[in-house]
N, C-alpha and C positions, 0 to 999 in steps of 0.2 A: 504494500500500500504506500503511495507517494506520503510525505509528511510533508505540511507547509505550517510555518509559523507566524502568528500574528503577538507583532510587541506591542505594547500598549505603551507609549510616552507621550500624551500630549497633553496631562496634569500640571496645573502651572507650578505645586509646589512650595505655595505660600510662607509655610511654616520652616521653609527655609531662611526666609530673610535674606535672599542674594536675589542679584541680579545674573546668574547664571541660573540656565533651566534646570530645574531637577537632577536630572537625566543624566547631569555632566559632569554632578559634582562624582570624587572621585573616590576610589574603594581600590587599596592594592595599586597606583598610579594607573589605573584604569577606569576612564567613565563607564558608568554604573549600566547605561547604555552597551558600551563595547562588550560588559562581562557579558549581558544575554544576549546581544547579538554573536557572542563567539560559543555560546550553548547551543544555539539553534544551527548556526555554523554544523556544527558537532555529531548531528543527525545528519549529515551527506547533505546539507542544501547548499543553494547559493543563488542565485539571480532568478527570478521570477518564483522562488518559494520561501522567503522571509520575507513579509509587508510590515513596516514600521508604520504606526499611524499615531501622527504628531501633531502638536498645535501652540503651545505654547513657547516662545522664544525660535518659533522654526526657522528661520535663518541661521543660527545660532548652531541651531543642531543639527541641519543638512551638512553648514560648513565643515565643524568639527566631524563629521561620519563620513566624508566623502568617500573616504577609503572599502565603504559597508558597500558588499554586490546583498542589495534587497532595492526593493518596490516600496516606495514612500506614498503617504496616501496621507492627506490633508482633515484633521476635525478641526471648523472653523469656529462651530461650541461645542462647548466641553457638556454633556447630558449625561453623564455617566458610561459606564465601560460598554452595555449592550447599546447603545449610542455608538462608542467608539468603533467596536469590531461591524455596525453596519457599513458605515464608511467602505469597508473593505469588504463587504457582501459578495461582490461582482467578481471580484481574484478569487475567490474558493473554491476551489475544486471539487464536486460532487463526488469522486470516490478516492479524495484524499482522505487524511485523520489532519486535522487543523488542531495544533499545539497554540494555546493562548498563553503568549507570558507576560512581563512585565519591565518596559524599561526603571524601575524602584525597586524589581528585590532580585538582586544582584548575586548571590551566593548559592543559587537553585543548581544541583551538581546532575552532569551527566545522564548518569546511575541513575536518579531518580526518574529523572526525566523516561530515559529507555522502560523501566517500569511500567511508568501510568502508561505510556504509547501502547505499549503490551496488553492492556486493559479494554483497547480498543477492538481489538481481536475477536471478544464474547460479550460487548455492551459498544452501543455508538455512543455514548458521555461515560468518560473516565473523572474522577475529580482527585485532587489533593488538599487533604485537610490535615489538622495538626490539631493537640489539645495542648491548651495553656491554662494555667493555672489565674492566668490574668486575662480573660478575654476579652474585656471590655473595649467597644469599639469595633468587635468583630462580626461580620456575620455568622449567623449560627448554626450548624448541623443538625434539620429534626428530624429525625428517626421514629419510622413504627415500632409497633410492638416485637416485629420479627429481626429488626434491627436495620431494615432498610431505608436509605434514604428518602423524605418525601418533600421536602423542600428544604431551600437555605432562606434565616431572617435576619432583616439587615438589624443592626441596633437599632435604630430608630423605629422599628417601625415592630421592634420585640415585646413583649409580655415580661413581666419578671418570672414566670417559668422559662421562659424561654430564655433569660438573658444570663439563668442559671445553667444553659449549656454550656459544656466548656471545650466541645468537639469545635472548629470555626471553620471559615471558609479561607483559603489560602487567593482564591480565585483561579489558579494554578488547573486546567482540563485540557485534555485531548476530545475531543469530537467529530466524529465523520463530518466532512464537509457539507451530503444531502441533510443530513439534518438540523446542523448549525443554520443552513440559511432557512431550513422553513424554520426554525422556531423563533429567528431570531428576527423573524416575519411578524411574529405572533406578541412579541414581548410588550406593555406599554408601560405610561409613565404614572400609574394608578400607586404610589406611593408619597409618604413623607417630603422628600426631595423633591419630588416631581420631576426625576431620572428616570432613565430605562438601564436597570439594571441587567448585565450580564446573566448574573444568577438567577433569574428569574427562569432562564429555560430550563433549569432543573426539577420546577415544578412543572413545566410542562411536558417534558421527558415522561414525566413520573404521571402525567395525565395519558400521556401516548402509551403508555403499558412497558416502559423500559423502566429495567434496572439499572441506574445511577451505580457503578461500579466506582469502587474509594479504597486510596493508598495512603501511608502516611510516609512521609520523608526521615530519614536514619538521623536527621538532627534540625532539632525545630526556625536554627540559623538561617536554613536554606531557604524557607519562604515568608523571612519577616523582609517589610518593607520598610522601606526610607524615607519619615518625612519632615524630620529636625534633626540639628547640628547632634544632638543627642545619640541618637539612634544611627547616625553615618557614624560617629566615636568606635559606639560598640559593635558595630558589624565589623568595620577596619579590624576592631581588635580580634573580631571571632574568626576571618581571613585568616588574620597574619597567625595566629597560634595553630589552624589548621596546617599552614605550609610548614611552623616551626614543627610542628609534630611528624609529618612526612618525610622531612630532612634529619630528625632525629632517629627515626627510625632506621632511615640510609645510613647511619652512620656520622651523624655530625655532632658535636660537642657544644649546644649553646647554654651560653653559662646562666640568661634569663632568657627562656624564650618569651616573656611577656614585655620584654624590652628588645625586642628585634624586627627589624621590617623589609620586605620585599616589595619592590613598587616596577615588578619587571617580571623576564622570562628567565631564572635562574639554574645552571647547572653545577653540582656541587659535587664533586669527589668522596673519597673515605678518610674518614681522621684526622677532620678539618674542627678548629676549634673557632669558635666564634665567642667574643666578648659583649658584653653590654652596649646596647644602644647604637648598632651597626645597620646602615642602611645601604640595601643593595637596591638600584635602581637600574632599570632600563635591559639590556642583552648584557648578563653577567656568566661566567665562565670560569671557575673556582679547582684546580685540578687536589693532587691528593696530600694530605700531611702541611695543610696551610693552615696557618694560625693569622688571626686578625684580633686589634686590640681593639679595647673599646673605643666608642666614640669615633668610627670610619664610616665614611661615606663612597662606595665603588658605583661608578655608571658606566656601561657600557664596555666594560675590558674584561682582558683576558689573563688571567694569575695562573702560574702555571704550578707544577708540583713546588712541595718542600715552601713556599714564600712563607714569610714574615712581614706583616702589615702593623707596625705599632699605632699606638692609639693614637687618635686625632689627625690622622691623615684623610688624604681626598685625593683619590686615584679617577681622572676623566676618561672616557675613551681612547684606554692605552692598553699596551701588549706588555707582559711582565712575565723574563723566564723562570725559568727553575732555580730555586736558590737563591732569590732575589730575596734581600732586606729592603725595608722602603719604612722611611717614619723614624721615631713621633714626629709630629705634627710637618710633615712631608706634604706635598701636592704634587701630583702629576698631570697637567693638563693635559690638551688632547693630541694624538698625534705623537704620544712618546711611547717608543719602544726602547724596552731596554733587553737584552740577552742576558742569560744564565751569567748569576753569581754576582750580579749586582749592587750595590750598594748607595741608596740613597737617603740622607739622613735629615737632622732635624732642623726646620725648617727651611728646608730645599726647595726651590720652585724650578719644574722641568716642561719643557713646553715646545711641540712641536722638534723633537729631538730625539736622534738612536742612541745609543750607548749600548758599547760591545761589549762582550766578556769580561766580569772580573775589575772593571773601573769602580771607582770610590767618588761620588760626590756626599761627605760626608755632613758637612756644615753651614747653612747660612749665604746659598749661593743660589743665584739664578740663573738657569744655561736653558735657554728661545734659541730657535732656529740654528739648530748644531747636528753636528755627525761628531761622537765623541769615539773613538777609536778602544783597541783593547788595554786594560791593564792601565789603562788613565789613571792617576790622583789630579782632581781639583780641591784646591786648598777653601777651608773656609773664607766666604765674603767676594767669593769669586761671581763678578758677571759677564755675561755677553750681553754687549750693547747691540741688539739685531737690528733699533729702530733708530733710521735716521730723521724720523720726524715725517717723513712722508710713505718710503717705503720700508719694508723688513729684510735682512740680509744674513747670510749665512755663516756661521763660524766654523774650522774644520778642526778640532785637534786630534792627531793622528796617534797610532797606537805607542804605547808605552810613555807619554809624555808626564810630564809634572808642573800643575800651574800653582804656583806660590798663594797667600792667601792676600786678600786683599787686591786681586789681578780684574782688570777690567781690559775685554777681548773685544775691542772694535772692529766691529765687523762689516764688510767681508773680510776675514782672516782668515790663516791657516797657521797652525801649531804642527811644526813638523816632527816625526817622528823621535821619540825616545828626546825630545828638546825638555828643556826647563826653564819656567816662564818665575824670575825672584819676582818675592813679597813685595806687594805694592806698587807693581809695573802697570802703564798704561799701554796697551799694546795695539797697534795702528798700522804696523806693517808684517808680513810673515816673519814668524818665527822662526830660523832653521833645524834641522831636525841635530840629532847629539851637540848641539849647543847649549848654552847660558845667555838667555835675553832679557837685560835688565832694562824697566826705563821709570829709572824712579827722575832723572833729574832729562836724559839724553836716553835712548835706544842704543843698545852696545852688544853687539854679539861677541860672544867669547869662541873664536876657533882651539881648538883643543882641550877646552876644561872640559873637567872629567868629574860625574856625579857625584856625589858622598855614596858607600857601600854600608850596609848594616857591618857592625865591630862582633865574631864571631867570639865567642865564650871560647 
């Protein structure tokens, strides 16, 4: 049976207090929208069987979704949710099963989803309901004597027997298509509201002689929705302790997972230890036996085995090999590759720059727009001047060199191989390689001096 899904985002959201729709604030650095457009993804659809139907902030939310292959459908008033899914009458497929979800509740998993579909099988209406111990506000599950579904009551428009139900409506159904649209033919606005509720074909289902077939979700997360700063808090937080528990299972060490976050697509190796208050954002790539301190921030890069990330660093869209130390309080912005057995320390800023094997920028130094060679030491307080105010320019220091501390590398430069740039030189012109080039007062290449050697015991 083909599946199509209709998302429902076109609630303005009030109780938000933004001027961002609903829909977009964010859960895991993903709009809340994107999570159940990539559920419904996840059943094999894509372009002409996911219909989004939106209304509130719609510019907003066509812009930010561009990237979504579905069918956008327009509610101009908002009349309640069987209001909404008419809208989209006309897309439904007669011997499709038509999944309704919801761009507000964002944590609705797979698994579940495959289930209630499953339901459609031996019943045309499947539903998903959940009991809370606090339902207030909910629609309510009533049940005959045989324990069969015979309609859902909104709160408003409940009984205090009724409002003592504590089974509720999630809104969450799969439905064949033929009968979605007749019934959703049949629905009107004869309530409190004066809505045409969704739920309403439940009762008519149940007038048509169907059994209304009902699952509950493995954790009641999955279909609460989102409609204060409150309630995005706690779902973020019921997200991230899910991931944290998944990665603990694989084998990760997090020393709080209630202080850890994911705001990306994350791959994490074995025996990887993570510290307090580490935020991994965007396409992250974590290989095996890596320790991170607390208080790091990684987006988009790649840590290979064996690293060490001290605390308070911030690694941007960089490549970082095996062996590498980086931190405290380090940055790498984007575009820095460093190779196996690296060293970069604290408060280092690297930026747009390789660094080969085995080099040391250990102290207080900024190296922009650089090809740093193998076996480098940079001396603490060391810059490369890349910006001449208009454009950016390259520094090259070649393998084995030594720059003194306090050395500023105007660039375009080249530090030639196995060279030694003294403490507190301004350097302007290339450096030659097994030389000494001072320029504390004049630029002075030394031909024949010869480095200091470590004094063997």
């Amino acid at each position: 049976m083909t599946i199509q899904s209709i998302i429902l985002a076109a609630g303005q959201g009030t109780r938000m207090c933004s001027d961002i729709p609903k829909v977009l604030h964010r859960i895991g650095g993903k709009t809340m929208l994107r999570h159940v457009y990539d559920l419904a993804c996840q059943q094999g659809q894509g372009r002409g069987l996911i219909n989004i139907v939106y209304g509130h902030g719609g510019e907003r939310i066509l812009e930010a979704s561009r990237a979504f292959e579905a069918d956008w459908t327009l509610q101009k008033e908002q009349r309640g949710t069987g209001h909404a899914v008419l809208q989209a009458v006309d897309w439904i497929m007669d011997d499709s099963a038509v999944l309704i979800l919801y761009g507000d509740v964002p944590l609705l998993e797979a698994k579940t989803v495959t289930k209630l579909l499953a339901l459609t099988e031996a019943s045309p209406l499947a539903l998903l309901t959940v009991k809370l111990a606090q339902p207030y506000g909910y629609g309510r599950i009533v049940r005959d004597l045989r324990g069969e579904v015979i309609c859902i009551v909104e709160e408003k428009d409940a009984d205090d027997i009724q409002k003592g139900i504590t089974e509720v409506n999630t809104g969450i159904m799969a439905v064949r298509g033929v009968n979605l649209k007749s019934w959703l033919g049949r629905i009107t606005d004869n309530n409190a509201q004066g809505e045409f509720y969704l739920t309403d074909i439940i009762g008519l289902a149940v007038q048509d002689g169907v059994t209304v077939a009902t699952m509950e979700p493995a954790d009641a997360a999955e279909v609460m929705g989102i409609n204060n700063r409150e309630q995005l808090a706690h779902l973020e937080r019921s997200f991230q302790l899910k991931i944290a528990g998944k990665l603990m299972r694989n084998g990760v060490t997090l020393r709080d997972p209630s202080r850890f976050d994911v705001r990306g697509e994350i791959s994490v190796g074995r025996d990887v230890e993570i510290d307090v208050n580490v935020i991994l954002e965007g396409r992250v790539s974590i290989g095996n036996n890596v320790k991170i301190g607390a208080n790091v921030i990684i987006s988009d890069s790649e840590l290979g085995d064996d690293v060490v990330v001290q605390a308070h660093s911030i690694i941007e869209s960089s490549q970082i090999g095996a062996g590498c130390r980086v931190g405290p309080y380090a940055r790498l912005r984007p575009e820095t590759v460093l190779d196996e057995k690296v060293h970069i320390g604290n408060f280092v800023e690297i930026k747009k720059t390789s660094v080969a094997q085995g080099s040391k920028i250990n102290h207080l130094s900024y190296v922009g727009d650089a090809v740093v060679g193998a076996n480098v030491n940079i001396g603490a307080g060391t810059i490369t001047c890349n910006y001449d105010g208009a454009n950016k320019h390259q520094t090259v220091i070649e393998d084995g060199a030594f720059i003194g501390s306090d050395t500023q590398l105007v660039a375009p430069v080249t530090v030639g191989k196995n060279a030694t740039i003294g403490a507190g030189s301004t350097i302007t012109r290339d450096a030659p390689q097994n030389a000494l080039t001072i320029s504390r007062v004049k630029q002075v290449s030394l031909d024949g001096w010869k480095r200091p050697e470590k004094k063997r015991n």
